[in-house]
C-alpha positions in Angstrom: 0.0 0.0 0.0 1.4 3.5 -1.0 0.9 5.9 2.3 -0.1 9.4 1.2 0.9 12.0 3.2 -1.0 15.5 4.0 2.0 17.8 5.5 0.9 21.3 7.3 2.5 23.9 8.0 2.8 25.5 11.7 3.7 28.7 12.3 4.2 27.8 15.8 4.2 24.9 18.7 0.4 25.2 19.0 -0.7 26.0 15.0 1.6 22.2 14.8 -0.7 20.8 17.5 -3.7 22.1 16.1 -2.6 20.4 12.7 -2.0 17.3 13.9 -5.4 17.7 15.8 -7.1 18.1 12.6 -5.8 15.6 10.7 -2.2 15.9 9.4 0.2 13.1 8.7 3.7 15.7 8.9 4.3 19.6 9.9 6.8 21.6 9.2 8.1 24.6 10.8 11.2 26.5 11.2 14.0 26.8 14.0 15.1 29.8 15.2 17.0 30.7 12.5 17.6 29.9 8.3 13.9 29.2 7.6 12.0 30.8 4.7 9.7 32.8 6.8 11.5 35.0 9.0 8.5 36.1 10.9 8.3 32.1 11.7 10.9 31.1 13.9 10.4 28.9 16.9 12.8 27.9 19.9 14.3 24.1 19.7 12.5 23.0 22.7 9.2 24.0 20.9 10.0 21.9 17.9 11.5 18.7 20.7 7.6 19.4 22.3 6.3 19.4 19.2 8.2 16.4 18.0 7.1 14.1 21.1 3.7 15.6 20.5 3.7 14.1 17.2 4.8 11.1 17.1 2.2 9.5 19.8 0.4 9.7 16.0 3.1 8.7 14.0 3.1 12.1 13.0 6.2 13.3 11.2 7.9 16.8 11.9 9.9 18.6 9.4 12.0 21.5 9.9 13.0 24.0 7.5 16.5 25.1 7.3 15.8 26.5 3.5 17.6 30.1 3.3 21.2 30.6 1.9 24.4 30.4 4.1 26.7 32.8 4.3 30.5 31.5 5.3 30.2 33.5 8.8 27.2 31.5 9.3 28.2 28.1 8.7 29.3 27.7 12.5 25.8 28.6 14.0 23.8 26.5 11.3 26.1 23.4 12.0 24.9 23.9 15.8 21.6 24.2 14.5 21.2 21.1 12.6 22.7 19.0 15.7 20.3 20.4 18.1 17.5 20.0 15.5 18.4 16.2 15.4 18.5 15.9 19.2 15.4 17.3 19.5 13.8 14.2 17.0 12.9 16.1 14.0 12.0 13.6 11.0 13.9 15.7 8.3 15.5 18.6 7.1 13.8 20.6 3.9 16.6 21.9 2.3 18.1 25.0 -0.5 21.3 25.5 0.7 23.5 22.3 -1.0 26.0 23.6 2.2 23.6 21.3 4.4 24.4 18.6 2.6 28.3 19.3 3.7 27.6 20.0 7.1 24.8 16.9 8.0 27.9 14.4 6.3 30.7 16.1 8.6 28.4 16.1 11.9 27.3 12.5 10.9 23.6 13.7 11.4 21.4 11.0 9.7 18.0 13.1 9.3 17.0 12.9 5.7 17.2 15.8 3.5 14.3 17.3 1.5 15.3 19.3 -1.4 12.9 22.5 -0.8 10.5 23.8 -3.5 13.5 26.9 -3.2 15.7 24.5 -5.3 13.2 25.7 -8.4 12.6 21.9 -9.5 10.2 21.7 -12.4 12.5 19.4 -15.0 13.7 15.8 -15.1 17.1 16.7 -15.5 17.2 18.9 -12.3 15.4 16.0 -10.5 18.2 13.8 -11.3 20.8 16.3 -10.0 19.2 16.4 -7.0 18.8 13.2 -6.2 22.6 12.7 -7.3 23.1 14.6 -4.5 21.4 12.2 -1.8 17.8 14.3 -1.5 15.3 11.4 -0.2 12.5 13.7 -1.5 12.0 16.3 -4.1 9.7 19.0 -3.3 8.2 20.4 -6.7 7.1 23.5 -8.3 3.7 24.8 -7.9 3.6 25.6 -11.6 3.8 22.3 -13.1 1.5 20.1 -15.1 -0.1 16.4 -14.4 2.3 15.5 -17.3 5.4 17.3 -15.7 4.5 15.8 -12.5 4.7 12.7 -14.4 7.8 12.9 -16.4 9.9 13.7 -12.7 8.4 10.7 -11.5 9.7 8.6 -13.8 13.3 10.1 -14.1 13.2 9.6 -9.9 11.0 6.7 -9.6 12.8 5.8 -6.0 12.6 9.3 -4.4 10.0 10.7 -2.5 7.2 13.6 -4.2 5.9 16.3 -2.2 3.3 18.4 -4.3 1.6 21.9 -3.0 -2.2 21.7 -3.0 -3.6 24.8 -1.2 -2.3 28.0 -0.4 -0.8 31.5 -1.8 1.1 31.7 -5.1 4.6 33.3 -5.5 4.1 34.5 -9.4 8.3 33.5 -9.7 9.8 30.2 -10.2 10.5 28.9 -6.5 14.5 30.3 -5.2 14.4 32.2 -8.2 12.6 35.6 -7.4 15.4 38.6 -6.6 13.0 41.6 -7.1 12.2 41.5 -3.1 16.2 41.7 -2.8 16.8 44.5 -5.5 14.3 46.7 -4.6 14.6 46.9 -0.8 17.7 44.6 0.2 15.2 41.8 1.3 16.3 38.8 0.2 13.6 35.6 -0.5 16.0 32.9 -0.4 16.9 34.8 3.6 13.5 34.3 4.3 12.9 38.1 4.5 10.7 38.7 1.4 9.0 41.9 1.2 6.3 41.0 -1.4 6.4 43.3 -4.3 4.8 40.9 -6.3 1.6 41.7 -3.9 2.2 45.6 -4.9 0.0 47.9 -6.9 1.5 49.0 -10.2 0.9 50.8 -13.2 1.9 49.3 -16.6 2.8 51.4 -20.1 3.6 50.2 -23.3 7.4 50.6 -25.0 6.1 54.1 -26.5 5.2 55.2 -23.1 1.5 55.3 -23.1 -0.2 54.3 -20.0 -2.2 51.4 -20.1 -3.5 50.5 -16.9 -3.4 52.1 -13.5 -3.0 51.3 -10.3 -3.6 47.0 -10.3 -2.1 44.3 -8.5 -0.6 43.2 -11.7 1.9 40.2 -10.1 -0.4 39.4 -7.8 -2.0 35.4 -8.1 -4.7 34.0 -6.5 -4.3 30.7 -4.0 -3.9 27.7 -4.7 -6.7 24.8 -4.6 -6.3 21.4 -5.6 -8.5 19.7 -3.2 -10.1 18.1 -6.3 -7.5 16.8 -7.7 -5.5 14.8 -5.3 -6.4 11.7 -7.0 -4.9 12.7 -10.2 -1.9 13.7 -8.0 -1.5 10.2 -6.3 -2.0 8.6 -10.0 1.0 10.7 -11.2 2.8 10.0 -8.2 2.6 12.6 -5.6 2.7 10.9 -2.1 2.8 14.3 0.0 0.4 16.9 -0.3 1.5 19.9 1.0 -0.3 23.2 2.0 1.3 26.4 2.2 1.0 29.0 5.1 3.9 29.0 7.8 2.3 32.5 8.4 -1.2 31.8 8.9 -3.2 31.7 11.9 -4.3 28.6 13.6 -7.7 29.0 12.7 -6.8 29.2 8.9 -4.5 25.8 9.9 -7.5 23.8 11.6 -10.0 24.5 8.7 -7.6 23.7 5.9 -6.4 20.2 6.9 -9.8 19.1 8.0 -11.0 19.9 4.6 -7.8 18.1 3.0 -7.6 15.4 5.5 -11.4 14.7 5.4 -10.6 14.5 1.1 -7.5 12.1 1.2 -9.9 9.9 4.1 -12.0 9.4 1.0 -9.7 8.8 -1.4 -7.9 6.0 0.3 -11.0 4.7 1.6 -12.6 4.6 -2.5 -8.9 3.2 -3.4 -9.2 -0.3 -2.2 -6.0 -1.5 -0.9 -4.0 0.9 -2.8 -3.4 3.6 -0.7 -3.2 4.0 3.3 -2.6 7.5 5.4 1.4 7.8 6.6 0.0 8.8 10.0 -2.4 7.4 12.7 -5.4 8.2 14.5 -8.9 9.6 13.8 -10.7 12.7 14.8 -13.6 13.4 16.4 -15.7 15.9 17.0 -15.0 18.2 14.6 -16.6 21.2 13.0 -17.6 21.0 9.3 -14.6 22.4 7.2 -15.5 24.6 4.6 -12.8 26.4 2.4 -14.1 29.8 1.5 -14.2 30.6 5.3 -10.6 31.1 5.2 -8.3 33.8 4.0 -7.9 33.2 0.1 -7.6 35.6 -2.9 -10.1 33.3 -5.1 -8.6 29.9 -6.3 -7.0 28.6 -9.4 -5.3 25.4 -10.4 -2.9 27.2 -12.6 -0.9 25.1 -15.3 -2.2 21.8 -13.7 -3.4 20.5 -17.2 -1.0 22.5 -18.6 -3.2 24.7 -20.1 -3.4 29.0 -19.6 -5.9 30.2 -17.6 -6.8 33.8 -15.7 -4.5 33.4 -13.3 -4.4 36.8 -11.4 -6.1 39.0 -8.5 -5.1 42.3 -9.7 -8.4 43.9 -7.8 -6.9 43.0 -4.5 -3.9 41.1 -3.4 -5.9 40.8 -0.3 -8.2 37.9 1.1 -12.0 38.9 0.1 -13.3 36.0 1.4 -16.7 34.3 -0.2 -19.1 36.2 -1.5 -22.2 37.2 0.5 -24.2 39.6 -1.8 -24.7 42.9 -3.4 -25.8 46.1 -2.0 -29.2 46.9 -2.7 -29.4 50.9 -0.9 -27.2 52.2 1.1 -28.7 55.0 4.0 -27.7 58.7 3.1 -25.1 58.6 5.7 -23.6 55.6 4.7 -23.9 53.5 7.9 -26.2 51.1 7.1 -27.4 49.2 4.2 -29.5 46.6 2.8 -28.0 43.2 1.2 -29.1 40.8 -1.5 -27.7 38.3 0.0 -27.0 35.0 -2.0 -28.9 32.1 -1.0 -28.3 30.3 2.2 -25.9 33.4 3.8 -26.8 34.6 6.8 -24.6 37.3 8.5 -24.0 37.7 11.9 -22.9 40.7 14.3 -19.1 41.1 14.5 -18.4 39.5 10.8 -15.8 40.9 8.7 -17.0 42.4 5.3 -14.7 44.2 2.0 -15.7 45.4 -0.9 -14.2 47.1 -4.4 -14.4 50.7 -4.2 -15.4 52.3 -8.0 -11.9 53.7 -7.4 -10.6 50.3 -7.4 -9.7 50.3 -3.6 -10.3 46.9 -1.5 -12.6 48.5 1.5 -13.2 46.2 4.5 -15.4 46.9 7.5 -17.2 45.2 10.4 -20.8 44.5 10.4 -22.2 45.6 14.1 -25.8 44.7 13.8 -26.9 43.0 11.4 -31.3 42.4 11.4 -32.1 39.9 8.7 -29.7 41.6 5.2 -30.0 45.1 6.8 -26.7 45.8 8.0 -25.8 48.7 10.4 -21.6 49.3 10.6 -19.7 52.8 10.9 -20.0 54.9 8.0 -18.5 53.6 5.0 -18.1 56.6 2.6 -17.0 54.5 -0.2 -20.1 51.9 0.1 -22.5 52.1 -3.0 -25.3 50.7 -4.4 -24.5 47.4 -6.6 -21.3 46.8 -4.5 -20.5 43.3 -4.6 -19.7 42.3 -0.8 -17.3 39.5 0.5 -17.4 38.1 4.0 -13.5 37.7 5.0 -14.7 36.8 9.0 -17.6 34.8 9.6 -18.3 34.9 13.8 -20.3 32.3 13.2 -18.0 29.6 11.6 -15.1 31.0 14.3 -17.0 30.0 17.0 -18.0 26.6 15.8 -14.8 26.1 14.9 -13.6 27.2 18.7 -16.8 24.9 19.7 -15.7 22.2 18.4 -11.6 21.7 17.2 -11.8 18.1 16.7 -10.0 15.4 19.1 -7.9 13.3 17.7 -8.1 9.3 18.4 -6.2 6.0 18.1 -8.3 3.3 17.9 -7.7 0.1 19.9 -9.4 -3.4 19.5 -9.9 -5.1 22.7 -10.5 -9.0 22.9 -12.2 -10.3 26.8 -11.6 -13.7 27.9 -12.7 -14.9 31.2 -11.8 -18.4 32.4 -11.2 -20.0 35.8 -11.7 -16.6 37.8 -9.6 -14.5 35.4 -9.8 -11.8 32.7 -7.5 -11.6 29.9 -7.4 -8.7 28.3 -5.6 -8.4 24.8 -5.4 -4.7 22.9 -4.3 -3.6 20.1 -3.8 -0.5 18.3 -4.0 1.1 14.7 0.1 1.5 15.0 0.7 -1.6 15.9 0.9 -1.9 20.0 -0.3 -4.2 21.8 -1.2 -5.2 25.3 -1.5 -8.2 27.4 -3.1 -7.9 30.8 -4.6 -10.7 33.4 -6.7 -9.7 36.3 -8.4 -11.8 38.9 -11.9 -11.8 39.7 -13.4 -12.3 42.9 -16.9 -11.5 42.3 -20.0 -14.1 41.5 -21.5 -14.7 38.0 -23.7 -11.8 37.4 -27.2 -12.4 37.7 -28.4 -10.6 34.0 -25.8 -11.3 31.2 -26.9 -9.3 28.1 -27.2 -6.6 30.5 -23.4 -7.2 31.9 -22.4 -7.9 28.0 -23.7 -4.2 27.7 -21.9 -2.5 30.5 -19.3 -3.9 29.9 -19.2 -2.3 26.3 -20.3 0.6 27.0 -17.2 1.3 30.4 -14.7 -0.5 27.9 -15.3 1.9 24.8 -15.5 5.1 26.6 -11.6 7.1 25.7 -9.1 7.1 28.0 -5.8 9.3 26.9 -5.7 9.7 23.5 -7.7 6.2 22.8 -11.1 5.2 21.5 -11.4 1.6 22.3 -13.4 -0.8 20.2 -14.4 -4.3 22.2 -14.1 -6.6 19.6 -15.0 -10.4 21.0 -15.8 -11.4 24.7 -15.3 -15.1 25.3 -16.3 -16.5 28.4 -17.4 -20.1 30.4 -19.5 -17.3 33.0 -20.1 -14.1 32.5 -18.8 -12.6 35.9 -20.6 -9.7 37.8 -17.9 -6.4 36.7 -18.3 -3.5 38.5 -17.7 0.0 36.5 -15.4 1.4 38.8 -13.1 -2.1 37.9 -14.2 -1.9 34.0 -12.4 1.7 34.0 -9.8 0.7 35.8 -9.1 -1.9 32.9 -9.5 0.8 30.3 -7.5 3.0 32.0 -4.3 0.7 33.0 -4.6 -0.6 29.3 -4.2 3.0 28.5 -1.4 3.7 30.3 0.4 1.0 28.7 0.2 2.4 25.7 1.5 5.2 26.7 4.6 4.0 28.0 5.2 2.2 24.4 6.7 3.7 21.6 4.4 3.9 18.6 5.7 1.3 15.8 6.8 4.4 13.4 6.7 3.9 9.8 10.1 4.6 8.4 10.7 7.8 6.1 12.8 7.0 2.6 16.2 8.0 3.0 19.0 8.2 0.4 22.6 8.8 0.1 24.4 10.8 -2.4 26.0 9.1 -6.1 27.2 9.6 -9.2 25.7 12.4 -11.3 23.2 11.1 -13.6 24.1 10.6 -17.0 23.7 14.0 -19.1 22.2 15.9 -15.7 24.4 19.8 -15.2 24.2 21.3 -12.4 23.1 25.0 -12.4 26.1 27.1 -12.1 24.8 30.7 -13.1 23.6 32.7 -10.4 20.6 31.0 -10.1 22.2 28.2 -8.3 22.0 30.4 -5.4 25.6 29.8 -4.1 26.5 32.1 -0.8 28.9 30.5 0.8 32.5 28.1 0.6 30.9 24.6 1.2 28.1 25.0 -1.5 30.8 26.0 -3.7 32.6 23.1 -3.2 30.3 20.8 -3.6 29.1 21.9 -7.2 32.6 21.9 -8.4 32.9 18.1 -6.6 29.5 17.3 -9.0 31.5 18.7 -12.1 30.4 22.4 -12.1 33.8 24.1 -13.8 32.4 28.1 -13.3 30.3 29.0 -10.5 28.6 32.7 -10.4 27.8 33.9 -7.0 24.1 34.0 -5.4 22.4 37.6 -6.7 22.6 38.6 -3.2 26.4 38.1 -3.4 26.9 40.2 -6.9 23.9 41.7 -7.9 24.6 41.0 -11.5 22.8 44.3 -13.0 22.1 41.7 -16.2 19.8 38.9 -14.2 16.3 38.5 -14.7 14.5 39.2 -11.3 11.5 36.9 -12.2 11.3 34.5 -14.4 7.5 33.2 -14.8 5.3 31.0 -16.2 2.1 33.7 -15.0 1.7 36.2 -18.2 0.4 39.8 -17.6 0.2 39.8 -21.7 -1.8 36.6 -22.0 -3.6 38.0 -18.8 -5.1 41.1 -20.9 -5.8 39.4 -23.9 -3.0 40.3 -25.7 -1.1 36.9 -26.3 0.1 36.7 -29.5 0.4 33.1 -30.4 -2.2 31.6 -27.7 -5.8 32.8 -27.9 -7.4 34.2 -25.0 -10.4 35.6 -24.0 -11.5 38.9 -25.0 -9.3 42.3 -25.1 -9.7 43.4 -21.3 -11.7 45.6 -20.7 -9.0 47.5 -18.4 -7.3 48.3 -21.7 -7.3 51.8 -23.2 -8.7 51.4 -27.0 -6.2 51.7 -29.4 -3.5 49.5 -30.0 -0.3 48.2 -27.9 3.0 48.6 -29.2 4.8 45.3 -29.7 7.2 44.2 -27.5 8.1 44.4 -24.1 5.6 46.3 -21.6 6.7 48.3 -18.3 5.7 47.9 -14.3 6.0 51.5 -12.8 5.6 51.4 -8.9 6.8 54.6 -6.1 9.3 55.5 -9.0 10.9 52.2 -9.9 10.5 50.9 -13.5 10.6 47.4 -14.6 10.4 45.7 -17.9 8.2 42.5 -19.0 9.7 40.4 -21.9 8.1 37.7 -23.1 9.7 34.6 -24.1 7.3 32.8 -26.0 9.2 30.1 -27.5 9.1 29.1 -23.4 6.0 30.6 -22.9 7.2 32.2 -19.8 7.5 36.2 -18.6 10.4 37.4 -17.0 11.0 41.1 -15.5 14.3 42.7 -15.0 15.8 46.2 -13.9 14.2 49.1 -16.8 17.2 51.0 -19.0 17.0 54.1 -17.7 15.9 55.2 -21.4 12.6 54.5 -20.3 10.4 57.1 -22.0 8.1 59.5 -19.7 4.2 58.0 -19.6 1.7 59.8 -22.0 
């Protein structure tokens, strides 16, 4: 049986709880340091707690040490790393090929996990990597089924870790140094500043303004919750969802929804497929998607076909939508709501709109009486506005209500003979227990009746348990008090307990020889920062190495390189066809050619490589002509 994996991110000790709460078979989160989320770093004893915390469920924890070294910090990630594998982590996700160095002189055995920062989208550069000993390949977001499929087969013994849900960088993965020439910021440090989520205007090579003001980098999330079938048929085994930043609330509703979707596809697979973790949860609220932050959906180049991939409106959440404004009062602090069907909106919820100026407008709802809505005055609020809901009070508090518990399930066997119970157990990871007590009490006097209590004390939880009594053999059924029954239950628990969980291994692998006609990546997209990564791409064959962009700053690199198309986006695309001219477009033709991003002063140009079908964006010539 093939396990499939859902992996979670956790910004935090208890956003990792919560996920494994809710139905995750790995985490991952980042130490205190060289993760790639600054704003996500967590203490070593939080990831050991977190760890031990996990692994009651054969839940795997994955830590991400996924930013570029630089030489003076070789020392303090080499300490890292050995803390990190005394605390029990599972594996390291991995850019920096420096780790590599450092894990083989420390002798630290944790497999490696080449990050989704290593940009892996072709066969050749999934061969490289695992040349270099990566037990897992982590790919990018903008690949096809039939990408998917071709790394697969050039790796058929490694590991596949696939993103299905979360926010979009518009870049190739480890690729992006816009953040990093605009403000310093570097992504593969883990400091991004986001200009991709920035507002810009965009001219034509003439000069002529085109369009004002838009999000024009910015993409919507990603949702795949539809297709993870397709993935496991290609070969995916982990199914990852972004969002080291998000909030535990965001966590908890995500991976029930994804969880609750893999339970049904291993459970409609036959014996083909099994979850890589333990356990089921109870008690939870309903999951639904759209309660969450997201910027609308897409499954961008999945079937390898162009779609509208962009939220240039808002790189915002906007949540579902509710409704449209009917009439608004004259002072603009109240209103009445079409609301679509089966909304209903509560006091406190969280509402945005689309100015006419184009602005993303959010405010709370403080009484709400059927649709009419009464809020602080909203000066932009009109009639025909089309509202989102980006909080719902009422979900939150369901979702507070009820979190989910999380359960092992246990069969329990009863045998009583000669004055004694024997009590076998045995759980979904494969513990078991063997118990004898004596009885000293007389056959009891109704037996369906002690068959039932029995039952009913046994299969109540105890710890993190939900035991199932599976067969009760017996030559008399004895009189069993419930005070004794839950003393079974409990000391059965507590055995348990004190018994490792039977762990299903992870893959691991161990560097080779290059594959035949695999290069490594030696230009400065090979992100190389310090001595030890250096070394190691001369020791694969790598004759000339550039240094990392935050090294050099080579004025010639592209700062984005992408398969997202602001041409194709408008209508524009010359050799694809599209949908209709937008209508953000000015009428009149566009010059040919490359177009312009204008943002607080800075100018960047779009080319378009259409023989890739890909967009890049690099530094404007200063020739730029003046907008008309």
């Amino acid at each position: 049986m093939r396990e499939l994996e859902l992996l979670a991110p956790a910004r935090n000790l208890s956003v990792g709880i919560a996920a494994i709460d809710c139905g995750a078979d790995s985490v991952y989160i980042a130490g205190p340091e060289f993760g790639a989320r600054q704003a996500a770093g967590n203490s070593v004893e939080d990831i050991r707690e977190l760890a031990s915390y996990a692994h009651r469920y054969g839940v795997r924890v994955f830590v991400t040490v996924n930013t570029i070294l630089y030489d003076d910090e070789l020392g303090k990630a080499s300490r890292l790393l050995r803390e990190l594998a005394g605390a029990g982590v599972d594996a390291f996700i991995v850019q920096d090929m420096a780790v590599i160095e450092l894990c083989r002189d420390l002798g630290i055995k944790v497999p490696l996990h080449a990050s989704t920062q290593c940009a892996i989208r072709t066969p050749e550069k999934a061969r490289f990597l695992a040349s270099c000993g990566f037990s897992r390949l982590i790919l990018e977001r903008e690949l096809s089924l039939a990408g998917v499929r071709d790394i697969v087969s050039a790796v058929p013994d490694r590991e596949i870790e696939f993103f299905v849900h979360g926010a979009l960088c518009v870049c190739y993965s480890g690729q992006c140094y816009l953040s990093e020439s605009i403000t310093g910021r570097s992504a593969n440090r883990g400091a991004c500043a986001q200009a991709c989520r920035s507002r810009y205007d965009l001219m034509d090579r003439e000069g002529n303004l085109l369009i004002r003001d838009k999000a024009l980098l910015s993409l919507k999330d990603y949702n795949l919750i539809g297709r993870l079938g397709e993935l496991a048929g290609a070969g995916v085994t982990s199914f990852k969802i972004e969002g080291r930043l998000k909030n535990e609330s965001y966590v908890r509703n995500v991976v029930r929804a994804y969880s609750e979707a893999l339970d049904r596809l291993v459970a409609e697979s036959g014996d083909i497929y099994r979850r890589a973790s333990f356990g089921r949860v109870e008690k939870a609220f309903e999951p639904v998607l759209d309660k969450t932050f997201n910027r609308g959906y897409t499954e961008l180049f999945l079937d390898g076909k162009r779609g509208f991939w962009a939220s240039m409106e808002s790189a915002k959440g906007m949540g579902e939508m509710v409704g449209t404004v009917e009439s608004v009062s004259g002072d603009k602090s109240s209103f009445r709501l079409a609301a679509r069907e089966g909304v209903r909106l509560a006091n406190g919820d969280g509402l945005s709109f689309v100015s006419r100026r184009g602005e993303t407008v959010g405010f709370r709802a403080d009484v709400c009486d059927g649709n009419v809505v009464r809020t602080k005055p909203v000066p932009e609020l009109y009639a025909g506005a089309v509202v989102f809901r980006n909080l719902d009070v009422a979900f939150e508090k369901e979702l507070a209500r009820n979190p989910g518990q999380r359960m092992i399930p246990v069969s329990v066997n009863l045998r009583v003979k000669d004055g004694n119970l024997y009590v076998e157990a045995a759980s979904e990871d494969g513990r078991t227990v063997a118990k004898t007590y004596v009885l000293d009490a007389g056959t009891a006097e109704n037996v369906d009746r002690m068959g039932s209590l029995v039952k009913s004390q046994l299969e109540k939880t105890s710890s993190i348990y939900r035991f199932s009594l599976t067969s009760i053999e017996y030559d008399r059924m004895p009189f069993m008090a419930s005070s004794f029954l839950n003393s079974v239950r409990r000391d059965i628990a507590g055995e348990l307990d004190s018994t490792s969980p039977v762990a299903r291994p992870l893959a691991t692998a161990e560097a080779g020889p290059l594959a035949a006609g695999t290069l490594p990546e030696t230009s400065y997209k090979a992100n190389v920062s310090n001595r030890l990564s250096e070394g190691f791409y001369r020791k694969m064959g790598a004759a000339v190495i550039e240094p990392a962009f935050e090294l050099g700053h080579n004025p010639k690199a592209e700062l984005m390189r992408t398969k997202y198309c602001v041409r194709y986006e408008l209508g524009l695309c010359p050799k694809q066809s599209s949908a209709a001219r937008s209508p953000l477009l000015p009428k009149g033709p566009v010059a040919p050619g490359p177009l312009y991003l204008l943002n607080n002063g800075r100018r960047f140009r779009l080319s378009f490589d259409c023989a890739c079908c890909e967009m890049t964006l690099s530094a404007s010539p200063t020739t730029f002509p003046s907008a008309r």
